[in-house]
C-alpha positions in Angstrom: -95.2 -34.2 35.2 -92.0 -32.3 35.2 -90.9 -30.5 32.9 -87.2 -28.5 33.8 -84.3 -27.2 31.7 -81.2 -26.3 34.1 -77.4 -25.3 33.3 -75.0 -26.6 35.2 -71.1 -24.8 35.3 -68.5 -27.4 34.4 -65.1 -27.3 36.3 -62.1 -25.4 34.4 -60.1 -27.7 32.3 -62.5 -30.2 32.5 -63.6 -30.1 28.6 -62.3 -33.1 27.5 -63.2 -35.1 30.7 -67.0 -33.8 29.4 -66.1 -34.9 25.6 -65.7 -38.4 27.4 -68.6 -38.2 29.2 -71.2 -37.8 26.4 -69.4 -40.0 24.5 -69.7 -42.4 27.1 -73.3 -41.7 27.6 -73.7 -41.8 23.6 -71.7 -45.9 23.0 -74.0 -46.7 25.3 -77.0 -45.7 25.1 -79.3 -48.5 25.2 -78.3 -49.3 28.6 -78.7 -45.5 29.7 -82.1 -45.9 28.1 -82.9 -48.7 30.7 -82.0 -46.4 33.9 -84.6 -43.6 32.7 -87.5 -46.4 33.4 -87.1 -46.2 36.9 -86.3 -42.6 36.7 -89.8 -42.5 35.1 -87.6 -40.1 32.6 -89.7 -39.8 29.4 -87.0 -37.7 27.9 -83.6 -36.1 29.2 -81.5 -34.2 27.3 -77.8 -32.7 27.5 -76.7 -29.1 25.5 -73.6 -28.0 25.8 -72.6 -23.9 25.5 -69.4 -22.3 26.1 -70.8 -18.4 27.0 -68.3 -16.1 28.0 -65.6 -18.2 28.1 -67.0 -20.4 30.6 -68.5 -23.8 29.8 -72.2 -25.2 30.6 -73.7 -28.4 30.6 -77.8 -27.8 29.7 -80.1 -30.6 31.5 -83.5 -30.7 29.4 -86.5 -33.3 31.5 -89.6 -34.4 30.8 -90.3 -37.2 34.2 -93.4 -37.9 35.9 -94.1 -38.0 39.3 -92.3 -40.3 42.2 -89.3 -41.2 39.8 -86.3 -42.6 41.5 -83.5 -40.4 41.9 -80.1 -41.6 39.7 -78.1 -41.0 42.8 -80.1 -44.3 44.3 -79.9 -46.2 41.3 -77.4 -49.9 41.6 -77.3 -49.9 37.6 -73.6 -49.2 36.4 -74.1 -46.7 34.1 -75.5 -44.4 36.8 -72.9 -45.1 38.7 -70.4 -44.1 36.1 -72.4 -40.7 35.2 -72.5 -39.9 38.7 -68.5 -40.4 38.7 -68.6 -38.3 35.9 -70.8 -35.1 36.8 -68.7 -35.4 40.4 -65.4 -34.9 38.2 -66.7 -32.6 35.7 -69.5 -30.2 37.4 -68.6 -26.9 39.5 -70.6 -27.7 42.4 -69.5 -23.7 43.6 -71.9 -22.7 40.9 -75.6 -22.9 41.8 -77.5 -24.1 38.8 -79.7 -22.0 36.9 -83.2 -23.5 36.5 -84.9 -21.6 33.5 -88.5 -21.0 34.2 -90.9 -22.8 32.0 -93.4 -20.6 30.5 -95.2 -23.2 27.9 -95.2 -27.1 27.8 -96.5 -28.3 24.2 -97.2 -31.9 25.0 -100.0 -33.5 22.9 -102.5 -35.2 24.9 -102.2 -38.7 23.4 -98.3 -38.7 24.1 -99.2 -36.9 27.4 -101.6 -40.2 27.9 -98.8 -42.6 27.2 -96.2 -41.0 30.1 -98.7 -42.3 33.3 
């Protein structure tokens, strides 16, 4: 199992372009709820910071092993987010992958995610 938090830089004067983006995520979410099967995604979240005057996109993951990767996904709405993070995230910025220091799973949810 993996569990990662990253930030990701978004592009300057991209803000609203992001507002759009997690809306569009959020109206329609059951269909983005469908494309983390294959993903074997248990749980993905996005935070959103402005630090500095800079803004940052936060990528939260619980997967499990041998997921499929969005970028070979067929489904639509992958297709669309990628569109999206293309348009929106600085891809001059190397993400910042935060080191994990404790995962509190409990076993029995732990048991359900093989």
């Amino acid at each position: 199992m993996n569990v990662e938090l990253t930030r990701f830089k978004v592009k300057k004067g991209k803000s609203e372009r992001v507002d759009e983006w997690l809306s569009f995520l959020n109206d329609n979410i059951k269909e983005v709820l469908v494309t983390l099967e294959g993903e074997k995604m248990f749980v993905e979240t996005i935070f959103r910071e402005t630090l500095n005057g800079e803004e940052y996109l936060y990528w939260y993951s619980v997967q499990g092993e041998d997921g499929q990767e969005v970028e070979q996904s067929e489904h639509w709405i992958d297709k669309k987010h990628i569109e999206f993070w293309s348009e929106c995230i600085d891809e001059t910025f190397k993400p910042v992958d935060l080191k994990t220091e404790v995962v509190m799973i409990p076993q029995k949810v732990k048991d359900s995610m093989k």
